[in-house]
N, C-alpha and C positions, 0 to 999 in steps of 0.2 A: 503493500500500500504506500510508502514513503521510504526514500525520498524521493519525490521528482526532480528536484531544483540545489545550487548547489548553494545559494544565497544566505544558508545558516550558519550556526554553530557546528562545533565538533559533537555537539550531543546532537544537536536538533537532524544531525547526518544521520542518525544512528537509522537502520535498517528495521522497518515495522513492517514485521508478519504475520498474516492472520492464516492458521493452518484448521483445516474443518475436515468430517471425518464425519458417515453415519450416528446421528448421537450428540455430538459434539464439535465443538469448535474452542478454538485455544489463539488468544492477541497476545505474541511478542512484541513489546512495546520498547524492548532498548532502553538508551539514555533516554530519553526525548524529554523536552520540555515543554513550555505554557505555548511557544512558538510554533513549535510540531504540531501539538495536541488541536490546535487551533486550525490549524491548516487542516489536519486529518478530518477535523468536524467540520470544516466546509468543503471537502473535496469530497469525503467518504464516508459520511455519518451513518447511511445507510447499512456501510458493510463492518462499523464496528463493531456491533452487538458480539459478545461473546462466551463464553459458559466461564472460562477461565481466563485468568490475565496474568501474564508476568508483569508487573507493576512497572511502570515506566521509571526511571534513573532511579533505581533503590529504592522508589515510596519518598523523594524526596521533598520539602514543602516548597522546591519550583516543577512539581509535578504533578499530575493527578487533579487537573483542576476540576471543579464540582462539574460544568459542562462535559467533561471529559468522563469521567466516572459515571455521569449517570446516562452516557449516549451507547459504552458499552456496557454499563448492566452485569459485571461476571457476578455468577455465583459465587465462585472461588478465588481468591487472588494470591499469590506468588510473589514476595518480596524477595529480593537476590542482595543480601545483605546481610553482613557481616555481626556476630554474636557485640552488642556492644558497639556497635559501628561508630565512629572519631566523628561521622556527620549525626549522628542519632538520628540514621534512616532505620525502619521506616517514620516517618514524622507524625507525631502524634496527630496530628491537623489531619494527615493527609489515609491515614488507619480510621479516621471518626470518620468520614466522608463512604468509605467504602463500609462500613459500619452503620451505614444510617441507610445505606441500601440495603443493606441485612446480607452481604457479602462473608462466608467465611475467609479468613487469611490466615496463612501460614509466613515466618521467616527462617530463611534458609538457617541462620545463623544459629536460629534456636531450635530449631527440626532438624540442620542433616539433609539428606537427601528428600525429595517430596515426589511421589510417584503419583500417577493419575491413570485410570483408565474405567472404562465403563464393564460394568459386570455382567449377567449372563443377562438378566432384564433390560439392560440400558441404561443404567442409573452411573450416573456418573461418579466414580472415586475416588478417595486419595489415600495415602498412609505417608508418616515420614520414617527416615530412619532411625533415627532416633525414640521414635512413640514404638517402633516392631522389635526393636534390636534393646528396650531398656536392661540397662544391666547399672550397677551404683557407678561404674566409672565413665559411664559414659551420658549419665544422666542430662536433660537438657538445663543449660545454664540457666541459672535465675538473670532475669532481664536487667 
């Protein structure tokens, strides 16, 4: 879906994917920011909708704007971010936003790996590694 044009940022370049799949549909959203996000809702608003979302630049609060969150709608969201992240992504702001859609969220940092797929019905799923593999050493970090 993005980029077309080369007139951004190093984030706002990043590479936005929308991969769909009987069932399901999943938006790699990259770095992007309020600039991307903005452009994507006027170019493709239509084809954001999505069940899943890798959260655009970490969940960060130059991302995820309310327009943007609620044009794609996921169910689930995907923060790509670090246990404790030095930016404190995901940003609280931008976690209340996908939260007021009633979005569940996971972050990588405090889950581990996060797997998805839809089960024999079609229901769409997830697990981390960290929640399948609990053992004392490997417990998930307190936030």
């Amino acid at each position: 879906l993005h980029p077309d044009r080369a007139d951004l940022s190093d984030n706002d370049r990043s590479c936005v994917l929308r991969v769909s799949a009987p069932g399901m549909s999943v938006l790699l959203a990259g770095d992007i920011e309020r600039a991307a996000e903005a452009r994507l809702l006027r170019d493709h608003r239509a084809r954001l909708s999505a069940d899943v979302l890798i959260a655009p630049h970490h969940g960060s609060r130059t991302s995820s704007t309310r327009a943007f969150v609620e044009a794609v709608s996921p169910r689930r969201v995907i923060f790509g971010a670090g246990w404790r992240s030095y930016y404190g992504h995901p940003h609280p702001q931008v976690t209340a936003r996908y939260a007021a859609i009633g979005s569940q969220m996971r972050t990588t940092g405090v889950e581990g790996a996060v797997t998805l797929w839809l089960d024999g019905d079609g229901a769409l799923q997830w697990r981390s590694w960290r929640r399948e593999r609990s053992r004392f050493w490997n417990a998930p970090p307190l936030p």
